[in-house]
N, C-alpha and C positions, 0 to 999 in steps of 0.2 A: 591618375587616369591619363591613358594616350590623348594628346591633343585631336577632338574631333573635326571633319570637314565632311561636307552633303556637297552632291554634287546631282542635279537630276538630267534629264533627259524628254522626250518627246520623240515617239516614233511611229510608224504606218502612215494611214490615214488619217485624216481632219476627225475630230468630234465635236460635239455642242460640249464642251466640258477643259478644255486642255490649255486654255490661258486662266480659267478658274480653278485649275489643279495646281498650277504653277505658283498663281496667285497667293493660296491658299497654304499651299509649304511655305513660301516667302514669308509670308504673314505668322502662321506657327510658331516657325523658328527663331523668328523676331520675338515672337511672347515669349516661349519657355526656355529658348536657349539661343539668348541674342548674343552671345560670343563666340557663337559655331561659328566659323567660313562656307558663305555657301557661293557654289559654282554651277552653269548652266552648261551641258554639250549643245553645239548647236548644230542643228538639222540630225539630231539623233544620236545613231551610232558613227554615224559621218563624220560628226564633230568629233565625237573619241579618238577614230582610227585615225582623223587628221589634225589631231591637240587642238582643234577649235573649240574654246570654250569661254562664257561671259562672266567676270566675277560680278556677283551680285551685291549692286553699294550701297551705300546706308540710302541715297535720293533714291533707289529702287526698293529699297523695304520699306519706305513710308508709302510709296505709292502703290506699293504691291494691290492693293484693296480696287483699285483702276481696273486692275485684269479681271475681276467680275466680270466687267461690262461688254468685253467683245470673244468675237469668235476664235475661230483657227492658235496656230500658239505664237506667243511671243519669243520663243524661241528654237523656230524650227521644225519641221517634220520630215525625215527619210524612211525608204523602205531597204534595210541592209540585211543579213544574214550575216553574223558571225560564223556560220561553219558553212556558209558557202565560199571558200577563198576564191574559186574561181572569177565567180561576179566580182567578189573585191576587187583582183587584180585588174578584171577587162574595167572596171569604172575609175584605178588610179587611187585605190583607197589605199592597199597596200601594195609592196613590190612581188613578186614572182618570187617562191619558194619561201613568203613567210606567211605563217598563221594567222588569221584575223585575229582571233581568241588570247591571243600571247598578245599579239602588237596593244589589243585593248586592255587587254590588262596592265603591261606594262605601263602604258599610260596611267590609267588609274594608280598604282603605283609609284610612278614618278611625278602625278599632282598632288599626292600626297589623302588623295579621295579615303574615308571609312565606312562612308554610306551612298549609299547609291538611290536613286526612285527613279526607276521607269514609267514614264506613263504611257500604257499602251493595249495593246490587244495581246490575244495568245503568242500570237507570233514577238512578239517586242518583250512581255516577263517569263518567254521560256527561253529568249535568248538572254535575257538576263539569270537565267538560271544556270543556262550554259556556262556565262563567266562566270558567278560566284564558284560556282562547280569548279574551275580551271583552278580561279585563285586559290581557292580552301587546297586542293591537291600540288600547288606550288609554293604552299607558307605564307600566302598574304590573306590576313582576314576581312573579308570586307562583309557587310550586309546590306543585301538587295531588298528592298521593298516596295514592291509595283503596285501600280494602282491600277485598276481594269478599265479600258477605253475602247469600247463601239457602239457606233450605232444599231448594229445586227442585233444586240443584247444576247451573244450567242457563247460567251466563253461560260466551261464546264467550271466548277459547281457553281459561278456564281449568280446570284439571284438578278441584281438587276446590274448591268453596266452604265458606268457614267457617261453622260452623254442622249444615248437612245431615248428618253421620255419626250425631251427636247426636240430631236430629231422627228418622231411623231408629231409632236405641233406643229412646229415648221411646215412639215413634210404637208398636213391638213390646211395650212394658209398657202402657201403653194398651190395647192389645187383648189381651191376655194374660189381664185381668180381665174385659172384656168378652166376652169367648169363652162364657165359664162361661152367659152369659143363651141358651145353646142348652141346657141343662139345666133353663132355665123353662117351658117351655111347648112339644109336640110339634110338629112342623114347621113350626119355627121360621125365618127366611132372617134374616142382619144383613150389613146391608153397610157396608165399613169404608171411609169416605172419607177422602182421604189427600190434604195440597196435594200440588199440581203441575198448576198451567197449561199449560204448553207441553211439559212435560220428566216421563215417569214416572220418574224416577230414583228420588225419594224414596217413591213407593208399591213400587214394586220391591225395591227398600232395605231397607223394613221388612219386607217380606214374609221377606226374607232372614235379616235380623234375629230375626223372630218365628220362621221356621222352625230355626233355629240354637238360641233359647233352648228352645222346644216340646222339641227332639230330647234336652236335656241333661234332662228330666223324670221320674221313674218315676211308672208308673201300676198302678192297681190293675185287671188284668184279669176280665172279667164285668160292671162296673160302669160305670155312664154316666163314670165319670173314667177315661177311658183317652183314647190316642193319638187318637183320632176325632174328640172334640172340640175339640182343637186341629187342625187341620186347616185347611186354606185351598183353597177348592175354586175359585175363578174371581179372575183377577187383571185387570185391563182399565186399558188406559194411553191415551192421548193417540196415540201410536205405532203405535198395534195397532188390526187391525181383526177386525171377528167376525162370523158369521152368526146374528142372536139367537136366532132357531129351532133351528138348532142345539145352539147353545147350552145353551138351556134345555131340551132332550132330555136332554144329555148330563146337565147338572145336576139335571133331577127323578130321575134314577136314583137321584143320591147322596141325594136326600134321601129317597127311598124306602128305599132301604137303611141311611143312618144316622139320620133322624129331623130331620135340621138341614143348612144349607147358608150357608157361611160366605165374602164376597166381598169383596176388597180393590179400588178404587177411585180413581182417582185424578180429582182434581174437573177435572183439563181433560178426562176420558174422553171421546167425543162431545158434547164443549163446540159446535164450532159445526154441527154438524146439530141439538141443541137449539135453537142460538139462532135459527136459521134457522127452527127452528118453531115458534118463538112470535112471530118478527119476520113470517112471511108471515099467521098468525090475527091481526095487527095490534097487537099487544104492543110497546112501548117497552122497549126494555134499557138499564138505566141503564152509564154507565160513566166510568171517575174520569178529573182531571186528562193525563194520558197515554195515554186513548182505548182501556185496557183493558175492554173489559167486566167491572162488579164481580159477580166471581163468585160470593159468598156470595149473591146474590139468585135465582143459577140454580139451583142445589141439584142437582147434577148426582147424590147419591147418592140421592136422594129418587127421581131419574126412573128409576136403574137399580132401585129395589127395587119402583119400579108395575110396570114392565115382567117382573118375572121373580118377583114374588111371587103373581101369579095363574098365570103357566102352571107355575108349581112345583108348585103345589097349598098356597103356604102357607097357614097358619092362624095367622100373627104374623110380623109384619115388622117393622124395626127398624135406622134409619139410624146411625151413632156416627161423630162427624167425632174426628179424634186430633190436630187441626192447633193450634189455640191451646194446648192441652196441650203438644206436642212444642216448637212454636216458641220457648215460656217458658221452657225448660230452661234451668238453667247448662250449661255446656260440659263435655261429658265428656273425659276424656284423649284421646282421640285428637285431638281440634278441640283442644283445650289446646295440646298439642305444634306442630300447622297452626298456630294461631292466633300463637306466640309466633318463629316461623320467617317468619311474613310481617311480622309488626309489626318486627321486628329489621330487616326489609329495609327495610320504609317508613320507618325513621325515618332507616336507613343511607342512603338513598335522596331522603328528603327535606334533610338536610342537605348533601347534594350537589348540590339543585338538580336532582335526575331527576325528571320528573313521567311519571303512568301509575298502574295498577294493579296492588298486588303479589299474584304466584299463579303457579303451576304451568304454563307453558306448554304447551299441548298440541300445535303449532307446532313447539315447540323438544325435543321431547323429553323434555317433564316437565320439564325447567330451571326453577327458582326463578328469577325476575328479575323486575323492573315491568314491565308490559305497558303499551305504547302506547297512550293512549287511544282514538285513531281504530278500535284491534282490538278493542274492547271493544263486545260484544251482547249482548243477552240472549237468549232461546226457544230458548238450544241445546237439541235431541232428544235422547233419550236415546238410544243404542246399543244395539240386540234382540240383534246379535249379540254383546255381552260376555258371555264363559264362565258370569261367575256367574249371570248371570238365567236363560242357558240349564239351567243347575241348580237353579233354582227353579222352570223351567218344568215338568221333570222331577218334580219332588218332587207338583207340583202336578196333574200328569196330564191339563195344558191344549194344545191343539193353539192353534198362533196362527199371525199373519201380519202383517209390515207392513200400515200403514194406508197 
């Protein structure tokens, strides 16, 4: 048999999940196949396209078990495009008139790489699909095997992404503390922005989250510290559509009668009816390598708190995004347990030569297996009809509607 060597990677965005994936291969590979070579790109595809890479030594497989304990990754995170060369060349990845997809392969190739593991979002194992694709149709074999990374929980078919559960807890202690700033000042409005581009799942999530930990509270009735103020009076997804007039009737009630008006957010909320209104008053919208518009520049919380902090009648308003917070986290047990059930597969998987992405098929029944690269999307929507949000909708005493 060809001498084997792994080599992984880290790319996009932060998740609660990506030094415990790293971890977790390191640790694997040490059990079942502790004479493999393994190698780290660092800051991604960055590190490919610029031979940056960590050999992984024996004092980092013993400790590898360390990476449980924190967030962000230990080796890295970029946002690159392989078949964008343009960006490549304007950032210095690669020269003018070469291929990203060549130059990364060839690397791969001349480190000697047979397995690869992505960890990342849609965008990070379809471009790893892309190379394997390049290699297979230039003679070198390599096998990709990605693990799935966001907190949105929005790539197609898989069930649940690593990371997001976490990000919901987080996301609910974050505002747990923030809450308390309706006890600063009388008719107060704070709206709690929460990622998710395409997918409410994870402002959903937490809302759930936070209503679950709220309900385990005792309070001291008569006093501004009661059930009130934990409260979540308007929830608004990417999914959902809403009459803001309405709306905001409904909503000056509460805050006529409780003093404060507390709104969870999720930052694709009416993402592209904003963007459409500042692209028709003649505004450029910036947007990265992958043609996403960068949404930290829209401030999608910022427009929902102009829009409903004058017909409220506030007198203080106040945006709290929970996103870099929640992102950063280590993995909590239940993405622990996910996380070490897919890396077991990918590595079961990658020495066999299976390429694809390991995760929950939603397809197949929930079945654990590597999923096809070709099946692999990202901006899955979130499901309005699932029970549990239908029980947050309820808690929350919001009337909704598809969007």
């Amino acid at each position: 048999m060809a001498k084997q060597k792994v080599a992984m990677l880290t790319a996009g965005g932060l998740a609660p999940c990506l030094s415990s994936a790293v971890g977790g291969l390191i640790e694997r590979y040490s059990d079942v196949a502790p004479d493999i070579e393994l190698i780290a790109y660092r800051s991604g595809y960055q590190g490919l396209l610029l031979a940056d890479h960590i050999a992984i030594t024996p004092h980092m497989r013993e400790k590898a078990a360390l990476l449980h304990r924190y967030g962000g990754s230990p080796i890295g995170n970029s946002r690159v495009k392989l078949t964008n060369a343009a960006d490549c060349v304007k950032r210095g990845l690669v020269k003018e008139g070469q291929n990203p997809l060549a130059v990364a392969a060839d690397r791969l190739a001349e480190d000697g790489v047979t397995i690869l593991h992505t960890i990342g979002g849609d965008d990070t194992n379809t471009t790893a699909a892309d190379l394997a694709a390049y290699l297979g149709a230039n003679g070198y074999d390599l096998t990709v095997v990605g693990l799935p990374k966001t907190v949105d929980n929005d790539v197609v078919p898989i069930r649940q992404s690593l990371g997001a559960w976490t990000a919901a807890e987080v996301g609910a202690d974050f505002f747990d503390n923030v809450s308390n700033e309706q006890s600063a000042a009388p008719k107060t409005l704070i709206v709690h922005e929460v990622m998710g581009r395409h997918s409410g799942w994870l402002t959903a999530a937490t809302a759930r989250a936070y209503i679950q930990k709220s309900s385990r509270n005792d309070y001291v009735d008569g006093l501004m510290m009661d059930g009130k103020l934990k409260t979540i009076d308007g929830l608004y997804l990417p999914e959902m559509a809403f009459d803001l007039q309405a709306e905001a009737a409904r909503l000056r009630k509460v805050m006529e009668t409780n003093g404060f008006v507390s709104l969870f957010v999720s930052e694709g909320a009416c993402l592209d009816a904003i963007v459409a209104e500042r692209e028709a008053a003649g505004e450029t919208i910036k947007r990265d390598a992958f043609g996403h518009v960068k949404i930290d520049t829209i401030n999608v919380g910022n427009w929902f708190s102009k829009q409903f902090a004058a017909l409220l009648g506030a007198e203080r308003s106040m945006v709290q995004k929970s996103g870099y917070f929640a992102r950063s986290a280590p993995a909590n047990q239940d993405d622990l347990r996910l996380i070490q059930g897919m890396v077991d597969l990918a590595v079961e998987s990658a020495l066999n030569k299976v390429s694809g992405v390991t995760g929950h098929d939603e397809a197949q029944k929930g079945k654990l297996r590597t999923i096809e690269f070709p099946r692999i999307k990202g901006g899955k929507h979130f499901d309005l009809s699932t029970k549990w949000f239908g029980e947050v909708m309820d808690v929350i005493g919001q009337k909704y509607k598809p969007a």
